[in-house]
N, C-alpha and C positions, 0 to 999 in steps of 0.2 A: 655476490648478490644472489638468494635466491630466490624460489617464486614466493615464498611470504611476504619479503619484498618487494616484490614488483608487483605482488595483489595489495598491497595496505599502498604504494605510490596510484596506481592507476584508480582505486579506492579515492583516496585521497583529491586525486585531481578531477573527478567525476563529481564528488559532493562538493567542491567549490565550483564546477559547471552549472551543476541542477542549482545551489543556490543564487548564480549569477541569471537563472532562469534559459541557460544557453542549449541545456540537454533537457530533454522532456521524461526518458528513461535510464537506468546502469545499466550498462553490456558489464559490468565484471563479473564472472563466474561465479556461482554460487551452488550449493550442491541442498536439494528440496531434499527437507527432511521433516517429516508428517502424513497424517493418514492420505489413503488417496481425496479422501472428502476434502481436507486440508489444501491441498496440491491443486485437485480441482475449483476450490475458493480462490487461492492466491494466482491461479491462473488468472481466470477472469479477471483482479484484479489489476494485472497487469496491462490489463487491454482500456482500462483507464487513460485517458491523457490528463494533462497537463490542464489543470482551470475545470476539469469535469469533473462531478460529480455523479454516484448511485448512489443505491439504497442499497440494505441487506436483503429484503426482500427479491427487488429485481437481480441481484445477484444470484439468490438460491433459484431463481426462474431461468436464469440462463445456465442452471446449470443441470436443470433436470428434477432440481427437489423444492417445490415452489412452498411447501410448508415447512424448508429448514432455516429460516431467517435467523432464526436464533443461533442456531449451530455455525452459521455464516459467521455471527458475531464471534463466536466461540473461536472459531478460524484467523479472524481478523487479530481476537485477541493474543493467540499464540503466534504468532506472525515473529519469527526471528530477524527479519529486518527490515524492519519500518519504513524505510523511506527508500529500499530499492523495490520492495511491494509497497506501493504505497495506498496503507489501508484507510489514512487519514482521507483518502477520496471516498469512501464510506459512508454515508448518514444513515439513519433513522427515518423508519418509514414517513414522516412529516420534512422530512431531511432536516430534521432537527442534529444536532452535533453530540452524537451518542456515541458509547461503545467504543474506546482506545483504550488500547494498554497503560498508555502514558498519561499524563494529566493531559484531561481535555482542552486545557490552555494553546499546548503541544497542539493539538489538531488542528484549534482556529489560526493559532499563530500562521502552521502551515499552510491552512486555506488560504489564510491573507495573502501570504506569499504566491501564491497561486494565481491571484484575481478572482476565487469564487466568493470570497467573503471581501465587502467595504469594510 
């Protein structure tokens, strides 16, 4: 068995966690790859919980570039892994349900999931 293994099991048993709603984040290893700007979005991101929602705007604000909302989005959009960054905690300046890689179905779905969407 080696560690591919043991990162696609602990993988595995963490995304049937989060979706039993039991872990609020992934501890599995994963190695940032993107600009520092990049890096610095999906940070912040990660300091989201679980049923919370931002915006892109207060995002680019906590990170120092309060007129990079857009770029934010940009960030959000390359996002290699959805749901251990979880960008879908993202909206739209109206927190309107903007701006995913995925179909935005994908997003609300996950909100649901969440409790921030009825």
């Amino acid at each position: 068995e080696g560690p591919e293994t043991t990162l696609l099991r602990d993988g595995e048993r963490e995304l049937h966690q989060w979706l039993a709603g039991d872990i609020d984040r992934f501890t599995i290893p994963w190695k940032e790859e993107g600009t520092v700007f990049m890096r610095s979005v999906w940070s912040e991101i990660l300091k989201i919980g679980r049923g919370r929602v931002t915006t892109y705007g207060d995002i680019a604000k906590k990170i120092g570039k309060p007129t990079a909302a857009r770029a934010v989005g940009g960030a959000c959009h390359r996002n290699p892994l959805p749901l251990v960054i979880p960008c879908h905690r993202v909206l739209g300046a109206s927190y309107s349900l903007t701006g995913f890689a995925a179909p935005i179905e994908l997003k609300e779905t996950l909100l649901r999931r969440e409790g921030v969407l009825l």
